[in-house]
N, C-alpha and C positions, 0 to 999 in steps of 0.2 A: 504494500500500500504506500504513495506515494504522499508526503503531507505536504502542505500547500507550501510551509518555511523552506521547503527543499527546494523549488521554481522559481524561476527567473524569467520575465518579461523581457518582451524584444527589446522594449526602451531601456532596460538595465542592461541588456548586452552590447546595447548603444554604444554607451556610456562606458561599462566598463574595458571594452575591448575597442571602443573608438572606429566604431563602422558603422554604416548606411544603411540604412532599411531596406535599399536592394542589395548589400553585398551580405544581409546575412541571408537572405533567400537565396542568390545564388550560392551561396555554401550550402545552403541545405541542400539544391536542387543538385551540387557537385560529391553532396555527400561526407562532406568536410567537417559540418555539422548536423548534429543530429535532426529528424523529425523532431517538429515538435509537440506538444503534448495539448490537444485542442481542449479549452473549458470555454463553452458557451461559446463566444465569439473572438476571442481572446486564445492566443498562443503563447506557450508558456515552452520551457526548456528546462532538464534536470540540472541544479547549480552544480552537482559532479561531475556531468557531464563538460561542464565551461570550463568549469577550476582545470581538467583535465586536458584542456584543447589550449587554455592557457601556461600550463607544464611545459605540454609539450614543444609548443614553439618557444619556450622560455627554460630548457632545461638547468639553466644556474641555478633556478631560483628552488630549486629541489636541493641540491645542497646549502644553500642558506636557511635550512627549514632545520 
């Protein structure tokens, strides 16, 4: 079961990853980032899934953990 504290909104992926409302659709559409998780009318995304797209292209910051 997925709790709502766990999801991230496009606008917070906005923001925290610093892209455009069509660059995070085409990652979805390239697969880059995951489907995201439909409530009502609104698209939400796993925050584990982010933290983990954010790792990756940032592997230093795994050692400063």
């Amino acid at each position: 079961m997925i709790i709502t504290s766990d999801l991230i909104t496009k606008k917070q992926i906005e923001q925290k990853l610093g892209l455009s409302h069509a660059t995070i659709w085409r990652w979805v559409k390239r697969g880059w980032l995951s489907q995201p998780i439909k409530i009502g009318f609104r698209s939400y995304w796993k925050l584990n899934d982010i933290e983990a797209l954010i790792l990756a292209q940032n592997p230093h910051l795994i050692e400063a953990q």
